[in-house]
Each structure stands twice: as C-alpha cells, then as structure tokens.
KOLLO-409079 format. One record per residue (C-alpha): residue number from 0; residue in three letters; z, y, x. Coordinates in steps of 0.25 Angstrom, whole numbers, plus 5000, padded with zeros to 4 digits. Layout:
N
+------+------+------+------+------+
| guza | keke |   zz |   yy |   xx |
+------+------+------+------+------+
|  NUM |  ALA |    Z |    Y |    X |
...
+------+------+------+------+------+
END
This chain:
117
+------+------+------+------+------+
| guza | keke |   zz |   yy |   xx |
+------+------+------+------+------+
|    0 |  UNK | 6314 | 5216 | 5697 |
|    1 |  UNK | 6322 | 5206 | 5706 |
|    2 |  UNK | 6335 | 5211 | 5711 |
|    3 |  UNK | 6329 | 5218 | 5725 |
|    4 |  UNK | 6321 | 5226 | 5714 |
|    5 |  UNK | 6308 | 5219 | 5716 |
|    6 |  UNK | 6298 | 5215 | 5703 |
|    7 |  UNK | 6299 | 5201 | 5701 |
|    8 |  UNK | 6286 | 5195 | 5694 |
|    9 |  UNK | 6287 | 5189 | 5681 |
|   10 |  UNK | 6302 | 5195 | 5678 |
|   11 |  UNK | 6306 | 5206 | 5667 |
|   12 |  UNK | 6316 | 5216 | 5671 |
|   13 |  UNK | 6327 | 5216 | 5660 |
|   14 |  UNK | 6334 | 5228 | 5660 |
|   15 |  UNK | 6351 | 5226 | 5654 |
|   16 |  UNK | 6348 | 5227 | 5642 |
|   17 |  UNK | 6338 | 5214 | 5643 |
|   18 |  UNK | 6325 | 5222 | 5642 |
|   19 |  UNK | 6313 | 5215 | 5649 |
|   20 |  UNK | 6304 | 5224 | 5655 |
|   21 |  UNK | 6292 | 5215 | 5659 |
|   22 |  UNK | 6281 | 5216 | 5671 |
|   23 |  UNK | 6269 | 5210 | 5672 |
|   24 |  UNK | 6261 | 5206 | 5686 |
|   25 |  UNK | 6248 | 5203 | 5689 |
|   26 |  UNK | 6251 | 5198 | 5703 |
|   27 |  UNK | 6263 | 5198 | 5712 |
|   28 |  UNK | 6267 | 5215 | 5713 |
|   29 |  UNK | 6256 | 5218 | 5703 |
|   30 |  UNK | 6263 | 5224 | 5690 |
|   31 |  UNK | 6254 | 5223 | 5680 |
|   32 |  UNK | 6261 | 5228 | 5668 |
|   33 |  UNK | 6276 | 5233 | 5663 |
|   34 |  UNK | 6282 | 5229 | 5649 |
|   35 |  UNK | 6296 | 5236 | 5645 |
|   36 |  UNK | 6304 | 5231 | 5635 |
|   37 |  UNK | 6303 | 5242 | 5623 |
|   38 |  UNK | 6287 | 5238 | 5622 |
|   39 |  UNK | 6285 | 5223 | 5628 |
|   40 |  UNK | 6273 | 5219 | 5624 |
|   41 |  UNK | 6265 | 5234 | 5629 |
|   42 |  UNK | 6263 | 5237 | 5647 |
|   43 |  UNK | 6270 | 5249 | 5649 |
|   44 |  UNK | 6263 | 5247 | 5661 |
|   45 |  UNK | 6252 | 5240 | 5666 |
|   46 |  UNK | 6245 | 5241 | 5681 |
|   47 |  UNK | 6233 | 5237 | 5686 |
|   48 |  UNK | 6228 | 5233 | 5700 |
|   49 |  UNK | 6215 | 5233 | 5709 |
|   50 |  UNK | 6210 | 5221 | 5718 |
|   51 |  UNK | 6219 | 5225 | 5728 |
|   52 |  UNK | 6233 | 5224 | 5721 |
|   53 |  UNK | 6234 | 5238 | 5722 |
|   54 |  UNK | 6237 | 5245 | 5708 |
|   55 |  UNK | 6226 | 5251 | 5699 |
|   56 |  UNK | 6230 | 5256 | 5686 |
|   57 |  UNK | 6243 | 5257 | 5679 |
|   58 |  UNK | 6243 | 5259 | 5663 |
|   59 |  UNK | 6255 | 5264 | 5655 |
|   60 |  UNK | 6259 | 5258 | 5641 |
|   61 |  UNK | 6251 | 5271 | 5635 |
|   62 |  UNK | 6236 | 5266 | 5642 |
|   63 |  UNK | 6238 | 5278 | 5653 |
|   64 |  UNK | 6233 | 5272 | 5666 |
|   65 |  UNK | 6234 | 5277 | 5678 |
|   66 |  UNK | 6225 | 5274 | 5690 |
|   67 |  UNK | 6230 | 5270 | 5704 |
|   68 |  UNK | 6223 | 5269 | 5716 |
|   69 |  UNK | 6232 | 5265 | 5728 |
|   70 |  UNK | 6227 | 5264 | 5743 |
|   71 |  UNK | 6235 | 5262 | 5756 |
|   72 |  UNK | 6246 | 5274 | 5756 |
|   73 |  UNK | 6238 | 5282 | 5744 |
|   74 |  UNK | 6240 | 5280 | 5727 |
|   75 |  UNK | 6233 | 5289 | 5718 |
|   76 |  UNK | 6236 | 5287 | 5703 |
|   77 |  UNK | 6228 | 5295 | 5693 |
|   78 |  UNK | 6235 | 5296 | 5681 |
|   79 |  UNK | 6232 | 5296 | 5665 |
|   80 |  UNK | 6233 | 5310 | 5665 |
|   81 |  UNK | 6222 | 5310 | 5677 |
|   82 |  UNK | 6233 | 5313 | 5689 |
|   83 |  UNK | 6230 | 5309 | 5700 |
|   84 |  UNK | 6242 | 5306 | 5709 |
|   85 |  UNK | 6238 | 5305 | 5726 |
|   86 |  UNK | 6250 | 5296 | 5732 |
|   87 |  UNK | 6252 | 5293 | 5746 |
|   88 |  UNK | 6262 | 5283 | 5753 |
|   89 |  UNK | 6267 | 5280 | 5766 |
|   90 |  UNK | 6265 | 5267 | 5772 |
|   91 |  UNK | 6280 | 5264 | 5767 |
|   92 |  UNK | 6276 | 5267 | 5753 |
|   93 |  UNK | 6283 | 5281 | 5754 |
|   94 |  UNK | 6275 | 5293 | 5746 |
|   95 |  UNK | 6269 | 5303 | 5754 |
|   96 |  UNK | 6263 | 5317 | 5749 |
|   97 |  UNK | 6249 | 5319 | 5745 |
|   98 |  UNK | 6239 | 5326 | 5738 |
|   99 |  UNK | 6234 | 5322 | 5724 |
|  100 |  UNK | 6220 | 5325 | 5720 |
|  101 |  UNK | 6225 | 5331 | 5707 |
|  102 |  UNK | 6239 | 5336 | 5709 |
|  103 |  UNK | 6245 | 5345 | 5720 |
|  104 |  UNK | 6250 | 5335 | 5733 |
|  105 |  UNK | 6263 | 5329 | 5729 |
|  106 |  UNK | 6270 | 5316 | 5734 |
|  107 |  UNK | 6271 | 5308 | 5721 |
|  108 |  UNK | 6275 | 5296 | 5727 |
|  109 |  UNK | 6290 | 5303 | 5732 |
|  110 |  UNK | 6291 | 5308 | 5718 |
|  111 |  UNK | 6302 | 5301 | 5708 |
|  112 |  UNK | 6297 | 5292 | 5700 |
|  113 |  UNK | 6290 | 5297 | 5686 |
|  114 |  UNK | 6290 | 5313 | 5693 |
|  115 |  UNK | 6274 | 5310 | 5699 |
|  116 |  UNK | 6269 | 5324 | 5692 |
+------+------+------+------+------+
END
C-alpha cells in the first residue's frame, strides 16, 4: 500500500519486522492472488474474473471457492459450505439490508468484518 493506503501494483507490503506479504495482478485493480510470508511459495488467496472486470471466483489456500456474481448495487457469494449471501449496495457503495435466498434477511455488508454468519 502507498502512504494514502492505496494498492500499489508490483510492490510487497513489509510488515516491521521485514516480512514481505506479496500480491499479484492480472490487470490494473485486478488482484489475482495473495502470498504471506509464513508460506511464500502457496496463494492464500487467488480471484478470478469475467469478461467484464467484475470478480468471479475467489479460492482460499485450502481449494475452498467461493462463487461471486456482482451486478449494479447487488452481490450474491455462494459459499463452500453452499451459503448463499444476497448483498445490496447504495450507489455510494454503503450496505443496504436485504433478503438472502438461504438465510433470514440480514445486512451483511454493515456487518464487521470476518462476523458475516
């Protein structure tokens, strides 16, 4: 990240202690994959993307993929577990409430981070 917090392509962050975390692009604002330090030669994370640009498929380190289908102010990710998670966005970006398919209605977007179930 540069000092405004924005990704810089083709740079590593390094955290104090001189540990490289790496990222990978397949264009400019496509992440295509993460490498941390403790296991450098293994993605923990690898995303894929449609013809649009828009994201498609994310895979974590273990193979679990998760499927991604984004479209105006609505995301839906299914999830290994076969979750599916209804997301919907003001124009801004801000999460609004809304049903999911599989789970009672919940704003997962307004949720903190890592608390989506």
């Amino acid at each position: 990240m540069d000092a405004d917090g924005g990704w810089v392509r083709g740079r590593d962050a390094v955290d104090p202690l001189g540990y490289a975390t790496t990222f990978a692009y397949a264009a400019v604002g496509q992440l295509t994959q993460i490498y941390y330090p403790a296991n450098p030669g293994s993605a923990f994370l690898s995303m894929t993307y449609d013809t649009l640009g828009r994201p498609n498929q994310q895979a974590n380190a273990n193979g679990d993929v998760s499927t991604l289908r984004i479209a105006g102010t609505r995301a839906e990710t299914d999830d290994p577990t076969g979750t599916a998670w209804v997301s919907y966005f003001t124009p801004r970006g801000r999460g609004r409430a809304g049903p999911s398919p599989s789970a009672p209605p919940r704003n997962w977007a307004a949720k903190r981070p890592g608390s989506h179930r």
